[in-house]
C-alpha positions as CSV (number, residue, x, y, z in Angstrom):
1,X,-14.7,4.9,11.1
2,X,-11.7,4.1,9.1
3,X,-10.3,2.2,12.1
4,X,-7.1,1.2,9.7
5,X,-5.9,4.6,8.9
6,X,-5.8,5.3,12.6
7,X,-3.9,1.9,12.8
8,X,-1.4,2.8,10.4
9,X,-1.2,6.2,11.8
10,X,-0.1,4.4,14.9
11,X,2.5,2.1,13.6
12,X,3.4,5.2,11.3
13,X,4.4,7.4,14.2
14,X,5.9,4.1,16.7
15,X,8.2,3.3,13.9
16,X,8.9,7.5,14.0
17,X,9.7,7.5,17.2
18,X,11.9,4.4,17.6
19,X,14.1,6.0,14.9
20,X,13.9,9.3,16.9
21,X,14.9,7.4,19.8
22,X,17.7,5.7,18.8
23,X,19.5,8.9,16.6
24,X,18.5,10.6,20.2
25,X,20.0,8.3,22.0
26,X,23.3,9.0,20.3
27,X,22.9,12.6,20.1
28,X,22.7,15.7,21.9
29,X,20.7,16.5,25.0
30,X,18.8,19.0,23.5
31,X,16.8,16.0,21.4
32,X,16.9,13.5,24.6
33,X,15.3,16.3,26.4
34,X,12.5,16.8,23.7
35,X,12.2,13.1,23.2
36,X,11.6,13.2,26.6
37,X,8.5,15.4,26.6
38,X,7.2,13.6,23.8
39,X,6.9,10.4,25.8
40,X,4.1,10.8,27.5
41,X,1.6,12.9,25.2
42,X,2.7,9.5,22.4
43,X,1.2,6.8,25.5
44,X,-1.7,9.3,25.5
45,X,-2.7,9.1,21.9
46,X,-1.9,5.9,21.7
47,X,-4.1,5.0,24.7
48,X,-6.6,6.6,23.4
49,X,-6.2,5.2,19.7
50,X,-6.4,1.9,20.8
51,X,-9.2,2.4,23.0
52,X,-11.4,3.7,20.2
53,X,-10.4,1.3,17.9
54,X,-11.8,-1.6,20.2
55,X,-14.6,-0.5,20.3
56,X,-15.2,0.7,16.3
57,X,-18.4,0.0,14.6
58,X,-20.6,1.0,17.3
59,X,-21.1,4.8,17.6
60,X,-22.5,5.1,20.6
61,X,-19.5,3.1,22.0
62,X,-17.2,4.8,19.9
63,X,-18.8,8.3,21.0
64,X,-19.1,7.5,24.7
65,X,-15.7,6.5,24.6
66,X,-14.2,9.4,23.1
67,X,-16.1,11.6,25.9
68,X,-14.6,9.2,28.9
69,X,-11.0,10.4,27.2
70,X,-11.5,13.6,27.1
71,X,-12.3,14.1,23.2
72,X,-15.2,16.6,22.6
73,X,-17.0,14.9,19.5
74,X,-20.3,14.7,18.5
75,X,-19.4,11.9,15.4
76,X,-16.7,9.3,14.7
77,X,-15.5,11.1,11.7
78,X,-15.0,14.2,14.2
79,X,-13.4,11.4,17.2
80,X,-10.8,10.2,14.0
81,X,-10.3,13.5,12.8
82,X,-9.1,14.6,16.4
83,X,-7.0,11.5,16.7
84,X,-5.2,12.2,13.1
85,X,-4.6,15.9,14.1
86,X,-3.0,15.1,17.7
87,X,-1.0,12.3,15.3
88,X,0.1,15.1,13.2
89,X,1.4,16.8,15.9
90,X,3.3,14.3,17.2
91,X,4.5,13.2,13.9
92,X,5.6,16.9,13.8
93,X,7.7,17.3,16.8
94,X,9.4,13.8,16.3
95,X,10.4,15.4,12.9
96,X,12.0,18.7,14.6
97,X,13.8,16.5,16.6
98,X,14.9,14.4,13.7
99,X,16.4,17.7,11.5
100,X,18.2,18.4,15.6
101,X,19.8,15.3,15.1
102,X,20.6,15.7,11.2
């Protein structure tokens, strides 16, 4: 599993969101209120990111893991192609609440 793409996709979207956080913290509610709701689904993926990624090389662990979080996979390319779509997501709604702010 390409374990650094998922890394990247992390700092990717932490950098994302700090920017987010800080225009949002000088905006209007509207974007505090979505930041808001973005908060926890980020810890989530990021949870479970860093879960899988401890555990990479071994895809029995990787797969088992991904079942205790709640990801339906029956590979690793499937467990990082889930990951990278709920990044996109995210990446996503940080970037409506970035043209909010604009």
């Amino acid at each position: 599993m390409a374990m650094n793409k998922l890394e990247k996709m992390l700092a990717d979207l932490q950098q994302l969101k700090d920017e987010v956080t800080l225009k949002a913290n000088l905006g209007t509610a509207e974007a505090k209120t979505e930041l808001e709701k973005l908060e926890p689904l980020y810890n989530s993926l990021r949870n479970k990111t860093e879960k899988i990624i401890n555990v990479a090389g071994e895809t029995a662990s990787e797969l088992k893991a991904a079942a205790e979080l709640g990801i339906d996979a029956n590979s690793t390319d499937e467990v990082e192609t889930a990951l990278e779509l709920a990044g996109e997501q995210l990446r996503n709604s940080y970037d409506k609440i970035k043209k909010i702010l604009s």
